[in-house]
SEMISE-799826 format. One record per residue (C-alpha): residue in three letters; z, x, y. Coordinates in steps of 0.05 Angstrom, whole numbers, padded with zeros to 5 digits, always signed. Layout:
N
alaZXY
...
// end
This chain:
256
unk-01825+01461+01805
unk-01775+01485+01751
unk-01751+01440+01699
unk-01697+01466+01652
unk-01679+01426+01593
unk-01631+01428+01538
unk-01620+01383+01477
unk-01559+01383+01419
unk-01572+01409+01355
unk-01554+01344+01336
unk-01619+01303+01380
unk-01667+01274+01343
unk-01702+01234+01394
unk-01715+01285+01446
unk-01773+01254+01477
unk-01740+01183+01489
unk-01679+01216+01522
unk-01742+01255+01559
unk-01772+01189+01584
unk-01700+01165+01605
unk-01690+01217+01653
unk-01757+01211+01681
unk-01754+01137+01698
unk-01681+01136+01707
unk-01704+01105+01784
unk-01734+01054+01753
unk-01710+00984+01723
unk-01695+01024+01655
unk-01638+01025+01639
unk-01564+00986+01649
unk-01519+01014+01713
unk-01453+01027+01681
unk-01400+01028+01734
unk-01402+01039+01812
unk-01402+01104+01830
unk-01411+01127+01899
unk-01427+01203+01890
unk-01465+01200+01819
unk-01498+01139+01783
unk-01487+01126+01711
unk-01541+01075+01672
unk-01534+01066+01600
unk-01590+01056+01545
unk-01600+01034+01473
unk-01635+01093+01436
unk-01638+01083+01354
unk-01586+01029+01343
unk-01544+01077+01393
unk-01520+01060+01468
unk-01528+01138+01505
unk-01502+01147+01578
unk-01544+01182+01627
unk-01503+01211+01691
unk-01548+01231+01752
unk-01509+01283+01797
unk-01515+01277+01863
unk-01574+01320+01895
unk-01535+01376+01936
unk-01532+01390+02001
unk-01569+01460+02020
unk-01515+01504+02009
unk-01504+01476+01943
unk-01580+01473+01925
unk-01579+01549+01924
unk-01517+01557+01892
unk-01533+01530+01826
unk-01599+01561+01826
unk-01568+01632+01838
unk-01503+01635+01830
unk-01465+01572+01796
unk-01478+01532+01733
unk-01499+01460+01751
unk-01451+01410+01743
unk-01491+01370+01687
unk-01493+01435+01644
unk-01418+01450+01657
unk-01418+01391+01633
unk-01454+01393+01561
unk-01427+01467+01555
unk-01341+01445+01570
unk-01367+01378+01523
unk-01391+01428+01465
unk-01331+01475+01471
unk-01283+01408+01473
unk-01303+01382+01402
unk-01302+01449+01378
unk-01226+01451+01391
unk-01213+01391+01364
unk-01211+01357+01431
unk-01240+01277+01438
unk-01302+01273+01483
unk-01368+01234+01471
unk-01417+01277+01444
unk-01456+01310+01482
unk-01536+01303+01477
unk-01572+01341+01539
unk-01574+01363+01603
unk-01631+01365+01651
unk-01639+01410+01714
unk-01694+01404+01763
unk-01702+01461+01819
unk-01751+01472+01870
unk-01766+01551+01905
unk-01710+01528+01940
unk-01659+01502+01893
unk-01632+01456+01855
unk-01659+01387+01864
unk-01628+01341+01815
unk-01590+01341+01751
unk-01570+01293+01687
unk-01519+01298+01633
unk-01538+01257+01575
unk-01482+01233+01525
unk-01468+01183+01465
unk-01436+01128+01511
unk-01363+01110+01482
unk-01331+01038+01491
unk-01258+01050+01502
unk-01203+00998+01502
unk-01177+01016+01568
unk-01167+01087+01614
unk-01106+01118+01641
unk-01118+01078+01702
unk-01100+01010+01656
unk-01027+01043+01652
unk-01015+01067+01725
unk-01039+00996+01756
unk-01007+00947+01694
unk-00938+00969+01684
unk-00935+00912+01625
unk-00995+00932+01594
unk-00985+00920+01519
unk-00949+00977+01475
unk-00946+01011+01547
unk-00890+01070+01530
unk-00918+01084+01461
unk-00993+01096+01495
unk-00964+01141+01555
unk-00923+01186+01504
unk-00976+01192+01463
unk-01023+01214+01527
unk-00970+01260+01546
unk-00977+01293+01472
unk-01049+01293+01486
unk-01056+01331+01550
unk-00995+01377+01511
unk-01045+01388+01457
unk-01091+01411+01514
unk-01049+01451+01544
unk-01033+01496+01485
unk-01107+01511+01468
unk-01116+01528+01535
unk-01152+01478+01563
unk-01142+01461+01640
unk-01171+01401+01663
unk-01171+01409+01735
unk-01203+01326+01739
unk-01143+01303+01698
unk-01138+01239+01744
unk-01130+01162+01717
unk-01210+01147+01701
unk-01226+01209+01667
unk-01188+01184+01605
unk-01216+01139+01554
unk-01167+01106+01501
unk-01183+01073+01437
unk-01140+01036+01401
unk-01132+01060+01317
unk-01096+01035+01263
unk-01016+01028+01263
unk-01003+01035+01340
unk-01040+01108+01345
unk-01085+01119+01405
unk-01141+01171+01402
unk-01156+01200+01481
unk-01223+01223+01501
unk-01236+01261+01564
unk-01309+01249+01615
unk-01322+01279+01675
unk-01324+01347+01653
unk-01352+01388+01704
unk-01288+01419+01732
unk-01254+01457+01673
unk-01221+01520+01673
unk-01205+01558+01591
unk-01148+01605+01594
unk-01116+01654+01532
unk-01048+01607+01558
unk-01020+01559+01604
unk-00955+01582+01643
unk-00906+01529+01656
unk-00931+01509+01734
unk-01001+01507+01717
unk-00983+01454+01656
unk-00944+01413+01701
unk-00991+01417+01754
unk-01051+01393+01711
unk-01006+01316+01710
unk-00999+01317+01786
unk-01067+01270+01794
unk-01051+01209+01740
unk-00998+01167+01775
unk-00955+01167+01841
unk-00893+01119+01798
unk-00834+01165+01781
unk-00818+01124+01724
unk-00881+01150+01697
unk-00860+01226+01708
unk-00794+01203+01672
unk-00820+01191+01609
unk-00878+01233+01607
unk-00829+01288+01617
unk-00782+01258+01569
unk-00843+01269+01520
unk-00876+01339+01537
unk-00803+01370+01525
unk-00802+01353+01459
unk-00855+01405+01456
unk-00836+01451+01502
unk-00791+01505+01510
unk-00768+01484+01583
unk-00706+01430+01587
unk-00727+01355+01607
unk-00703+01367+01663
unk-00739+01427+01686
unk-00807+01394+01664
unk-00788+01331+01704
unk-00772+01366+01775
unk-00836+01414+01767
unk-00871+01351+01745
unk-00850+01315+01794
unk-00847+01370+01854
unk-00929+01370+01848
unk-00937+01298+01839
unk-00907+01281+01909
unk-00943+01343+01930
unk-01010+01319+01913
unk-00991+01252+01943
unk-00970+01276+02008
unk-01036+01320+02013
unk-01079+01253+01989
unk-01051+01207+02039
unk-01056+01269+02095
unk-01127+01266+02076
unk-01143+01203+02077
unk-01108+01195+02151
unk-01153+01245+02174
unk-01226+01213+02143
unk-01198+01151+02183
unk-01190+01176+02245
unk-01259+01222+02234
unk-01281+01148+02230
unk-01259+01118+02293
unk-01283+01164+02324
unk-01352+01172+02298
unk-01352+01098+02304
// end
């Protein structure tokens, strides 16, 4: 057995967070959310609320993979968290990660992070169209992910829960991004991949409209060149969502 283990320079409890992980199967702990792949459980630690994620263990390709040949997706994790706040970029801190591998492979994994209590997620926007000061938190999104965009930053999970929004002083919104694991850092962004990172958040056009309304105010491309683009991968990713999910019913019927 191999047990890799890293901790923030910023950690001063190391050995609670230790005994966390270890009885995270246990009654420990609060279960934050429902997650069908990974399991989240929160816990107090020095006047502090952490969150613990537990990836799901692999299947046997996978297992070698991230022994050999890939990171794990709980050190992506703390690694894409660190680089985040070093560009200026909201995401709770980051506190560990904790890989266990057999001879085989990996086994399982945690990320451990300061748990943030937002005031709502992208999601709040896409499925409440009259959600207060609705407009004002969308453009202010869509200045977010810009802000992403020209540091480089692709977010290839930039779908409606990976968000957090909290509300600040004088109708500003500060944007924090979980789920970090898929993340791609690039010198720049061309103009298809940046509209292609906002194809996941919401299938409503009248969305697209103003979020395209907003990112040309920072762009060189007309509004109406970011709204078609925008828009073009949108009802792409749509099309190929619903195509999927046709086919895992029908791989149902007939399992069943």
């Amino acid at each position: 057995m191999i047990i890799k283990l890293m901790f923030s320079t910023t950690v001063q409890n190391s050995k609670e967070i230790l005994r966390f992980i270890k009885e995270f199967n246990s009654d420990l702990g609060t279960v934050f959310g429902n997650g069908d792949r990974n399991i989240i459980k929160l816990f107090e630690l020095e006047e502090k609320k952490i969150n613990v994620k537990s990836f799901k263990i692999p299947n046997i390709v996978n297992k070698v993979a991230y022994k050999y040949f890939r990171k794990s997706k709980a050190k992506r994790s703390f690694e894409y968290a660190t680089i985040l706040l070093e560009k200026g970029i909201g995401t709770p801190e980051p506190l560990a990660y904790f890989e266990n591998f057999n001879n085989l492979g990996l086994l399982d994994s945690y990320y451990v992070s300061e748990h943030l209590q937002a005031d709502l997620t992208f999601r709040e926007l896409v499925e409440v169209p009259d959600y207060p000061d609705h407009d004002n938190i969308l453009r202010q999104f869509t200045k977010f992910t810009f802000d992403l965009h020209q540091k480089g930053i692709e977010f290839l999970d930039h779908s409606p829960g990976n968000t957090l929004i909290k509300k600040g002083q004088n109708d500003t919104y500060s944007f924090y991004l979980v789920d970090l694991n898929r993340m791609n850092f690039h010198e720049t962004m061309d103009f298809e991949m940046r509209m292609k990172n906002f194809s996941r958040l919401t299938p409503k056009k009248e969305m697209i409209v103003i979020m395209s309304n907003e990112y040309a105010k920072y762009y060189s491309e007309s509004e109406t060149a970011v709204f078609e683009k925008m828009w073009q991968f949108t009802v792409q990713f749509q099309d190929e969502f619903a195509r999927k999910r046709r086919l895992k019913k029908k791989l149902k019927f007939w399992k069943s």
